[in-house]
N, CA, C and O of each residue as an XYZ file, in Angstrom:
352
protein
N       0.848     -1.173      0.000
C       0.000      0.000      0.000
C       0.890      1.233      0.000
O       1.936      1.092      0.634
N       0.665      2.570     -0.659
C       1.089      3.189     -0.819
C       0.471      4.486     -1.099
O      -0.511      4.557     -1.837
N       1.020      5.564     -0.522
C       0.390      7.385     -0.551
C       1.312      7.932     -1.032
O       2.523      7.740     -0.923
N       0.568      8.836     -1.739
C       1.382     10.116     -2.427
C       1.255     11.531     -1.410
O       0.158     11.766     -0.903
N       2.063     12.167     -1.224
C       2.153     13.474     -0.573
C       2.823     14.307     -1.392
O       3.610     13.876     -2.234
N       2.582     15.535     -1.229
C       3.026     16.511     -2.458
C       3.904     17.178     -1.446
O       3.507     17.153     -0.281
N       5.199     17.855     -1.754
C       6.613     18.260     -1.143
C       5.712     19.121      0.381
O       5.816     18.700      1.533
N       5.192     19.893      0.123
C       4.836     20.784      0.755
C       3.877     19.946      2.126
O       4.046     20.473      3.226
N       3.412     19.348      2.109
C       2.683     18.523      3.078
C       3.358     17.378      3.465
O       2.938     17.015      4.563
N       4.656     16.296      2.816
C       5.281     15.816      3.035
C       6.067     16.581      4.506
O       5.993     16.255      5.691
N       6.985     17.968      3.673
C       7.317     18.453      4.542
C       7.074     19.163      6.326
O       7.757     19.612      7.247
N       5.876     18.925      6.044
C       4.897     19.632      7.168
C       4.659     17.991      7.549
O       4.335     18.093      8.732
N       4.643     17.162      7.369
C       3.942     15.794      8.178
C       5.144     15.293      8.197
O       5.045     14.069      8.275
N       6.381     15.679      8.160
C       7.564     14.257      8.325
C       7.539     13.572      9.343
O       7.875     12.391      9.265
N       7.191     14.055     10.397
C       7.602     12.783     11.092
C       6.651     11.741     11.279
O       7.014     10.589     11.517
N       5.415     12.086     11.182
C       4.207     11.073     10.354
C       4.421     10.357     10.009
O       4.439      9.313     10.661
N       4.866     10.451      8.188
C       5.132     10.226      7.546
C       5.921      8.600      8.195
O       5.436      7.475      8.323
N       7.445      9.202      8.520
C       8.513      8.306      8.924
C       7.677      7.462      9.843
O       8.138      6.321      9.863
N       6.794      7.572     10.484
C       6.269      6.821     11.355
C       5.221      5.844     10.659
O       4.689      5.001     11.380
N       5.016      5.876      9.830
C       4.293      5.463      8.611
C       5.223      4.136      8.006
O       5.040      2.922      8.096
N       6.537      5.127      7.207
C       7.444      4.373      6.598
C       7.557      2.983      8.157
O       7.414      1.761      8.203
N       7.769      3.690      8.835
C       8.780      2.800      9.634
C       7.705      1.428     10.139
O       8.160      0.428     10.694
N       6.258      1.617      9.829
C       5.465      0.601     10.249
C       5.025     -0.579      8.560
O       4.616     -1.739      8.514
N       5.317      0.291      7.563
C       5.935     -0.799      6.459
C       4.710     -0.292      5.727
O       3.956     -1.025      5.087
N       4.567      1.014      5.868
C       3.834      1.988      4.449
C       4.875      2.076      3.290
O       6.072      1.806      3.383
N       4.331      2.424      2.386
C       5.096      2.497      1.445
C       4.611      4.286      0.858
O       3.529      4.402      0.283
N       5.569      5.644      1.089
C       5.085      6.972      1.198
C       5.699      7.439     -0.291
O       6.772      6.892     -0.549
N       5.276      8.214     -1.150
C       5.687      8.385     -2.236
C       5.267      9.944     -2.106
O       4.137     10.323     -1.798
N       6.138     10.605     -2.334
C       6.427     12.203     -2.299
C       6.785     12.868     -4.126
O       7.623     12.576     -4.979
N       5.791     13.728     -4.060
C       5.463     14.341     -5.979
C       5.608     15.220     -5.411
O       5.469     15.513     -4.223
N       6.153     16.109     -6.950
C       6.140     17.634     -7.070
C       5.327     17.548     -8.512
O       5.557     16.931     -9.552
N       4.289     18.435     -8.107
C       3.442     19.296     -9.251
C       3.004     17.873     -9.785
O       2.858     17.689    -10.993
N       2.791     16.834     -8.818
C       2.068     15.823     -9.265
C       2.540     14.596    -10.039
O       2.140     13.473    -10.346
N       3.425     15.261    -10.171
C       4.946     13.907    -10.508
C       5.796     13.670     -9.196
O       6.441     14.443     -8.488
N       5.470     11.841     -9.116
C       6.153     11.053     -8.120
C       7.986     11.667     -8.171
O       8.683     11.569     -9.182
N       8.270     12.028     -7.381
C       9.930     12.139     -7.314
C      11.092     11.400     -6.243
O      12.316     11.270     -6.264
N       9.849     10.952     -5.194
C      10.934     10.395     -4.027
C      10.095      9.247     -3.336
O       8.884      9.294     -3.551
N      10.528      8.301     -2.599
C       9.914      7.275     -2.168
C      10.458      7.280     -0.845
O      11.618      7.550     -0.536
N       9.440      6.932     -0.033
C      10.100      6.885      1.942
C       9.218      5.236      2.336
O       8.083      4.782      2.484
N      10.737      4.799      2.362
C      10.167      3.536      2.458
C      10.904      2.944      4.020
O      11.719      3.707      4.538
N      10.739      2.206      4.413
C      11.248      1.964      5.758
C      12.952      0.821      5.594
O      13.143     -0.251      5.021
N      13.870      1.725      6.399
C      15.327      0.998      6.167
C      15.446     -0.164      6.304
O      14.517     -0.419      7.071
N      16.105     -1.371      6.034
C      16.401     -2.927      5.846
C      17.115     -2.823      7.234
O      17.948     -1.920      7.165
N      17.104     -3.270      8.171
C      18.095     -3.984      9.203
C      18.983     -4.940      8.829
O      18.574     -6.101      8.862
N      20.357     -4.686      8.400
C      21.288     -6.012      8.421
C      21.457     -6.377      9.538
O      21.409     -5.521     10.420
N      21.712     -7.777      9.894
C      22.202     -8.357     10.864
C      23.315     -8.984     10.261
O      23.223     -9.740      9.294
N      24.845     -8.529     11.089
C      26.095     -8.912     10.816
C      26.150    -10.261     11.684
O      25.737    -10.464     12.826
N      26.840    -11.183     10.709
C      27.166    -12.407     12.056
C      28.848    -11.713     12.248
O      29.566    -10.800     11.841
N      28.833    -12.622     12.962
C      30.037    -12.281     13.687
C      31.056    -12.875     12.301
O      30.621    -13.552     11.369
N      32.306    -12.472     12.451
C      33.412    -12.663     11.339
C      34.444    -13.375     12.104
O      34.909    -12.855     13.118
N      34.901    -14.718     11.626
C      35.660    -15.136     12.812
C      36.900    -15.359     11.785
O      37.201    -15.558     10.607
N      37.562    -15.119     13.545
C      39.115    -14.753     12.955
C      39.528    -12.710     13.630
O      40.557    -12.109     13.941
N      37.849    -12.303     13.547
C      37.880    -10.691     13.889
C      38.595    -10.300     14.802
O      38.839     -9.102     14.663
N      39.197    -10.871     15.952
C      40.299    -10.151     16.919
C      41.416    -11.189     16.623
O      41.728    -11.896     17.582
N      41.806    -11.312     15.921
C      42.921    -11.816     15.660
C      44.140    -10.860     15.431
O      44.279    -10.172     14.419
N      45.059    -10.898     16.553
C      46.138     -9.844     16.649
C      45.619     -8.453     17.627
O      46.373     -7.526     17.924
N      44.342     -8.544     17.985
C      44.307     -8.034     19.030
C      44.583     -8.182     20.860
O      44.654     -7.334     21.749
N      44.635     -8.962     20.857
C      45.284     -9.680     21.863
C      46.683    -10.385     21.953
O      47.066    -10.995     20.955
N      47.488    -10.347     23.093
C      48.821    -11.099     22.306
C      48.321    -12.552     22.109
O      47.154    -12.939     22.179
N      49.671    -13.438     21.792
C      48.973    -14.636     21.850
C      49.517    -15.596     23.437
O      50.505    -15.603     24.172
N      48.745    -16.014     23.388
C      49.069    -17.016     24.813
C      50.474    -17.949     24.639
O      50.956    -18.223     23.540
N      50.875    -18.260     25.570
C      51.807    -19.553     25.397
C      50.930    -21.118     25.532
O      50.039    -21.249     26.371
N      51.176    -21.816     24.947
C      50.380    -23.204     25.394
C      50.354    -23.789     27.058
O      49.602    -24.612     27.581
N      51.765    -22.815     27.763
C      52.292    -23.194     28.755
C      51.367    -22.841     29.982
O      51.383    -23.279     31.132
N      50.432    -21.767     29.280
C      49.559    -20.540     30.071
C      48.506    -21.618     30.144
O      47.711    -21.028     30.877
N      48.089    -22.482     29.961
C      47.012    -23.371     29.727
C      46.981    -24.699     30.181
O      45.906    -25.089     30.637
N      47.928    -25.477     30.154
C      48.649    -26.527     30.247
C      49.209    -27.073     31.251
O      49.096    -28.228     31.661
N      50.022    -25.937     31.772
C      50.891    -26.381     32.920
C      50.320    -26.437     34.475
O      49.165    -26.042     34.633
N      50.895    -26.800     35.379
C      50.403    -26.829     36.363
C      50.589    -25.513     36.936
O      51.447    -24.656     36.720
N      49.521    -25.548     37.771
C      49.343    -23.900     38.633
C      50.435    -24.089     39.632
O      50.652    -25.149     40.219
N      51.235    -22.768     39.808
C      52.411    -22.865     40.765
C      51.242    -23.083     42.777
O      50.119    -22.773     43.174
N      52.114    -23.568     43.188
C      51.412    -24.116     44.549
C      50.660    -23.122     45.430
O      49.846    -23.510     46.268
N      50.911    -21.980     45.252
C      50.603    -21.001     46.341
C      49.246    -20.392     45.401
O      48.434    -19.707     46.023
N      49.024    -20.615     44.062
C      47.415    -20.311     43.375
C      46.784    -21.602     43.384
O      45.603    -21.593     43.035
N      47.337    -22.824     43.731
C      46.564    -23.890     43.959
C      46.040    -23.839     45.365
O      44.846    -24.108     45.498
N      46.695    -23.554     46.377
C      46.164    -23.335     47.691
C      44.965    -22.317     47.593
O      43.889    -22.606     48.115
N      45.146    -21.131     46.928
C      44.456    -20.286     47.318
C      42.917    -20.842     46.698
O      41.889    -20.601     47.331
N      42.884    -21.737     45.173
C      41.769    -22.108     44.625
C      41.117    -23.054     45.543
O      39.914    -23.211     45.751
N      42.253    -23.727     46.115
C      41.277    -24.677     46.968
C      41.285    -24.533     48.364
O      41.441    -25.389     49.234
N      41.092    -23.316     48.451
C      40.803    -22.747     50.463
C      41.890    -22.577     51.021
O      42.081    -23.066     52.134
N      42.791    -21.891     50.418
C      43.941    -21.426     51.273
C      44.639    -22.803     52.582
O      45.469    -22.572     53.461
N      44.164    -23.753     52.376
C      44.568    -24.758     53.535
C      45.396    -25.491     52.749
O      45.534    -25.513     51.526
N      46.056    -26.234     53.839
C      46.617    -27.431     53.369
C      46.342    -28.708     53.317
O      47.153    -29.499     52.834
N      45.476    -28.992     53.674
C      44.545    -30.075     54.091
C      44.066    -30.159     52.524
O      43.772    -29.162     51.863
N      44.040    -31.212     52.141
C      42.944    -31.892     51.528
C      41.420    -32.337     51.502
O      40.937    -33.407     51.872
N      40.601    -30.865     50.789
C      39.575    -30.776     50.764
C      38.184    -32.510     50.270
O      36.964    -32.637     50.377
N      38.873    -33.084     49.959
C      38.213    -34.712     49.333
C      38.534    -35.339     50.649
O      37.904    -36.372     50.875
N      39.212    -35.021     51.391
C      39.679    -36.556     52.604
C      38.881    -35.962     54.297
O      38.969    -36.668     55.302
């Protein structure tokens, strides 16, 4: 569906109008009765994500950072600062 508005009443109703477009009117704006412009409501892209996108933004890890065992004094602290063995 679709309306014609002539510049002058276009201009005086815009935000109408856009409120129009934006509910999925289709607004067609003439001068002297010839169509010249169309207000139609904008497409939303949705970007997926691009993978690979922070690559080199971050340094890179060592495998060692992952892998290795936690030095003893961050193992205590993860498992209650005691020495005791939390399972026994």
């Amino acid at each position: 569906m679709s309306a014609i508005f002539k510049i002058h009443e276009a201009k005086t109703q815009l935000s109408r109008l856009i409120a129009r477009a934006e509910a999925g009117e289709e607004i067609i704006i003439a001068r002297d009765d010839k169509p010249v412009a169309k207000l139609v409501p904008m497409e939303t892209v949705k970007r997926r994500p691009k993978f690979g996108a922070m690559k080199g933004v971050w340094p890179a890890l060592p495998d060692s950072f992952f892998f290795d065992p936690l030095p003893e004094d961050e193992l205590k602290a993860w498992e209650g600062g005691e020495d005791e063995d939390p399972l026994r």
